[in-house]
C-alpha positions as CSV (number, residue, x, y, z in Angstrom):
1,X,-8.2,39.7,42.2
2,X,-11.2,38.5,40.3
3,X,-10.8,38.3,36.0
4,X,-13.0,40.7,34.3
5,X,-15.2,38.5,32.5
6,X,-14.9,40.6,29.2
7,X,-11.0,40.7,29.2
8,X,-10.9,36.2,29.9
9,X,-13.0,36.3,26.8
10,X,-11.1,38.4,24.5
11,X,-7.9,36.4,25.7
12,X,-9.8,33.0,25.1
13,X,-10.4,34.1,21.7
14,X,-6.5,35.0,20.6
15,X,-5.7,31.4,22.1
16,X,-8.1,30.1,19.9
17,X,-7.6,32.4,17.1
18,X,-4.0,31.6,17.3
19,X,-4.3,27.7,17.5
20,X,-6.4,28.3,14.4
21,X,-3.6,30.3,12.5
22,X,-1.2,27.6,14.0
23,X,-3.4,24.5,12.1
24,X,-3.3,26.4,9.2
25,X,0.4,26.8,8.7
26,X,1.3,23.4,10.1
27,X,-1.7,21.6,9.3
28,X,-0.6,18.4,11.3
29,X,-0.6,20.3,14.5
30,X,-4.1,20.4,14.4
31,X,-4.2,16.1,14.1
32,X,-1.0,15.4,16.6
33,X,-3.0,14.2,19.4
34,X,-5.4,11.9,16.9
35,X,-4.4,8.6,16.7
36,X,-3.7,7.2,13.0
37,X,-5.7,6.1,11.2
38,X,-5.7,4.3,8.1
39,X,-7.7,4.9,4.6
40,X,-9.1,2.7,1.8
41,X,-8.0,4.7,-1.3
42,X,-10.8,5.2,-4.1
43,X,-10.4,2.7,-6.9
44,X,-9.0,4.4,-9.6
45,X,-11.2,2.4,-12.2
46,X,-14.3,0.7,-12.6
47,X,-14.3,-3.3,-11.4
48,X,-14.8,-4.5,-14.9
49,X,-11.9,-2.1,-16.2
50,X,-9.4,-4.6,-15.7
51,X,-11.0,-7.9,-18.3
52,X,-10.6,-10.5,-19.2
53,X,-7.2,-10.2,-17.3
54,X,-8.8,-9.6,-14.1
55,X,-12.6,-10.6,-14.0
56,X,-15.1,-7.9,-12.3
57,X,-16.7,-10.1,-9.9
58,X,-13.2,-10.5,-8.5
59,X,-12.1,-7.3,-8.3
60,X,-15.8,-6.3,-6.2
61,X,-15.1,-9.1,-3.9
62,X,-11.7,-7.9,-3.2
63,X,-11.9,-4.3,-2.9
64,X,-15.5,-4.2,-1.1
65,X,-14.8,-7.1,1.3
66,X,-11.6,-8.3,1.7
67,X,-9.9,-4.5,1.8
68,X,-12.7,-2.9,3.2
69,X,-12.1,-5.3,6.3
70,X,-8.7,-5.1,6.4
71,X,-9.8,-1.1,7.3
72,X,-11.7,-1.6,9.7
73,X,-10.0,-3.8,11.4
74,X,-6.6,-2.2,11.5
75,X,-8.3,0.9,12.8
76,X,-9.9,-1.0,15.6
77,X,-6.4,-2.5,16.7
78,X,-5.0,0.9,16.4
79,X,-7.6,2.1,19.0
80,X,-8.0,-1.4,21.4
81,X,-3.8,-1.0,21.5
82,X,-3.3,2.4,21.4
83,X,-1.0,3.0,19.0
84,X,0.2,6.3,18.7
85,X,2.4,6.3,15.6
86,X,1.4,9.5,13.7
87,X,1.8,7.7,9.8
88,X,2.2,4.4,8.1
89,X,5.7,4.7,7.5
90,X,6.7,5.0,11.5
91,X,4.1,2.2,11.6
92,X,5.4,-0.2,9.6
93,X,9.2,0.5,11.1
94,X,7.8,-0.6,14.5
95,X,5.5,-3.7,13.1
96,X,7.9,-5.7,15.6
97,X,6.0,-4.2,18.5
98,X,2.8,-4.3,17.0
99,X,-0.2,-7.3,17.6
100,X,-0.7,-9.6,14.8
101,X,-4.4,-7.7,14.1
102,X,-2.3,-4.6,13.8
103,X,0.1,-5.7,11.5
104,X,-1.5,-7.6,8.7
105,X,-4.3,-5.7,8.8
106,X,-2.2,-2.2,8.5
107,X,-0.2,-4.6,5.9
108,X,-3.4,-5.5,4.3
109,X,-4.6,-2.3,4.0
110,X,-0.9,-0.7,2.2
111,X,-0.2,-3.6,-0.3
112,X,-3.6,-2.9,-1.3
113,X,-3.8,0.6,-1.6
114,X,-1.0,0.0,-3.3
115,X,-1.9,-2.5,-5.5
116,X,-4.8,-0.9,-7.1
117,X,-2.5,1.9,-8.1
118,X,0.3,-0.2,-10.4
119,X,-2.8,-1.4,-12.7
120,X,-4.6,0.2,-15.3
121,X,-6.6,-0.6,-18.1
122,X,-4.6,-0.9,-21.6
123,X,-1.7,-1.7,-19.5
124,X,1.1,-3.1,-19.3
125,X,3.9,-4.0,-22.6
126,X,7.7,-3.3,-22.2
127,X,8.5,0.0,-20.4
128,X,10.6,2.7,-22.2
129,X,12.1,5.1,-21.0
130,X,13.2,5.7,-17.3
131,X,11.8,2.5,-15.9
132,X,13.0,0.6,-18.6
133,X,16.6,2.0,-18.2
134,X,16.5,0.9,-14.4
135,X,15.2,-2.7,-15.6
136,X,17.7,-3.2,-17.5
137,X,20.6,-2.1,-15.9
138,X,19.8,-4.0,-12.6
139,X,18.4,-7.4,-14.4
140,X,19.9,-7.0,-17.8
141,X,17.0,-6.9,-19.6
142,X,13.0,-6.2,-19.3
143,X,12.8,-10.5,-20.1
144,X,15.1,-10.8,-17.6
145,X,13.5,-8.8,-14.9
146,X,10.1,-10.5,-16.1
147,X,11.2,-13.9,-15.4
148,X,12.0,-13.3,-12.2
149,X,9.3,-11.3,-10.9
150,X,7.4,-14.3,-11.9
151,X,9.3,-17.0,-10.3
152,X,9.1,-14.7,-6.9
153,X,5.3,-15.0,-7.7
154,X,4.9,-18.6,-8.6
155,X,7.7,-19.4,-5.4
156,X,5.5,-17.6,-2.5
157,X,4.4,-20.8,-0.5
158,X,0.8,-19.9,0.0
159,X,-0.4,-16.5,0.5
160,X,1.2,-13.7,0.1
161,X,3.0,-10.8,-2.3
162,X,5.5,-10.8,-5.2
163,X,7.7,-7.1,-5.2
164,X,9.7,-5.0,-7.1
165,X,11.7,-2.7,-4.6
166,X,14.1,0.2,-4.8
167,X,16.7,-0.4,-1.8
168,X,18.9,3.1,-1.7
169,X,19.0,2.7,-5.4
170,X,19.2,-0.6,-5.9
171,X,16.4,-2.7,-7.5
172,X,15.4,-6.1,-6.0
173,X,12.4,-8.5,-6.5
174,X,11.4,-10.9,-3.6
175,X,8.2,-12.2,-2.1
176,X,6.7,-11.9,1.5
177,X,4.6,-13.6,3.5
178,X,0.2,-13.4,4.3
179,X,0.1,-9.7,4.5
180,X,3.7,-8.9,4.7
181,X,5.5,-6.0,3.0
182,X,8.9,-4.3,2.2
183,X,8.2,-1.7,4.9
184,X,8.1,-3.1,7.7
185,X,11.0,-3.9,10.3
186,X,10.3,-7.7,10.1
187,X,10.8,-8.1,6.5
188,X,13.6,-10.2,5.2
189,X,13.2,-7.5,2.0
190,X,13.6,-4.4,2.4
191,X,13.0,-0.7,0.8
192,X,10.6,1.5,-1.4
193,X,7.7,-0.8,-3.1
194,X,7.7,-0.2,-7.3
195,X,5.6,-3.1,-8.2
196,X,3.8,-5.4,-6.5
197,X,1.5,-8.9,-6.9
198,X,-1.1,-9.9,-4.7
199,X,-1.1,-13.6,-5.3
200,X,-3.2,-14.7,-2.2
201,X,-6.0,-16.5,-4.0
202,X,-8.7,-14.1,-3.4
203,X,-6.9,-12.2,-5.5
204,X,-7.5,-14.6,-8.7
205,X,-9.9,-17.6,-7.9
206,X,-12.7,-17.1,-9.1
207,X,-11.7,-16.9,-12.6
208,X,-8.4,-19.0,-12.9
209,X,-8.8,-21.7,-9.5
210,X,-5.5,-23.3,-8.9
211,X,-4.1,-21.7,-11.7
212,X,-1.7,-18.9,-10.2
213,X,0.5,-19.3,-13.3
214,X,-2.2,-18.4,-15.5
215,X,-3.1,-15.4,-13.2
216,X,0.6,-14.2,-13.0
217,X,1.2,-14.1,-17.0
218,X,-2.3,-12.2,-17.5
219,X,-1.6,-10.2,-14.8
220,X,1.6,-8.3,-16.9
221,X,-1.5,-7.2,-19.3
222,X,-2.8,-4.4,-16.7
223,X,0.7,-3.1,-15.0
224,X,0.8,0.6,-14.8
225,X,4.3,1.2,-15.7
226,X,3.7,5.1,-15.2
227,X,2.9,4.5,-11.8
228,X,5.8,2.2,-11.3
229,X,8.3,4.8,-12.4
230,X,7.2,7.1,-9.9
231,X,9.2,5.4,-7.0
232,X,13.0,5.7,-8.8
């Protein structure tokens, strides 16, 4: 029996008009079969926004270039291996599997993201409130808490990242490696990221050269403690 041309169309059109209804009530439906892909966020403040702390020439350098590359070149891994993973998280639980392009350029482009989000201009000072309550319970005090943050900092051999995590509740600070983070199935530390410190020395050259201590104790001048508080 042949299809009456007028009757496939009508039926193509439910299927379509369904799958449309279907994307809009379970948005991700639409995506499923896309493979992930990762974002730079938008800087949430102008380069110089940050001095003298952080200088503006710096912070170009290392949101135009070095992030901007770590982008592009997770996205190409993601494509050249196939990854199907459908978000960061299930990425980052599977880094294990994952080539080295994949993962610390997907690490790159997190701790980043990430990073630019727990600054702010007119930063930084002693927390109150909630954060400051969870400071001081799990390190005794905000000093404390401080001191350690820093040593983690000062203590990461070469490059890498200083963190403040929330593990089922519990706060920790430790450091990981190159492009490493808290995420991912091959990290020695594990759970939520709060805070965190890029101390590769991109990240502070320019202005402060072999100085990473000098870097570090400016750097508690531009900590978004309102963005912190977010993950408890």
């Amino acid at each position: 029996m042949k299809t009456n041309r007028r009757e496939f169309v009508k039926g193509a059109l439910k299927v379509t008009a369904a799958g449309a209804i279907a994307s809009a009530i379970n948005p991700t439906a639409l995506f499923a079969a896309l493979p992930l892909q990762f974002e730079q966020v938008k800087l949430p403040y102008a380069y110089n926004a940050l001095e003298p702390y952080i200088d503006a020439m710096t912070m170009e350098i290392h949101y135009s270039k070095h992030h901007a590359a770590y982008v592009k070149n997770v996205n190409e891994a993601v494509a050249a291996d196939k990854i199907t993973f459908e978000n960061e998280k299930d990425f980052f639980a599977n880094t294990s599997k994952l080539s080295a392009k994949a993962r610390n350029n997907g690490g790159g482009v997190y701790n980043h993201n990430f990073f630019w989000q727990v600054m702010k201009p007119n930063g930084g000072g002693v927390p109150s409130g909630k954060i400051a309550d969870a400071l001081n319970g799990a390190f005794g005090s905000f000093d404390k808490f401080k001191e350690q943050f820093t040593d983690a900092a000062m203590k990461r051999f070469g490059s890498g990242w200083a963190w403040l995590v929330n593990d089922g509740g519990k706060l920790k600070i430790g450091s990981t490696p190159n492009q490493d983070n808290p995420l991912m199935d091959i990290s020695e530390l594990k759970g939520t990221p709060l805070l965190a410190l890029d101390v590769w020395e991109h990240a502070y050259y320019l202005k402060y050269q072999n100085k990473r201590n000098e870097y570090v104790s400016n750097w508690w001048n531009v900590v978004n403690w309102d963005a912190v508080v977010k993950g408890l």
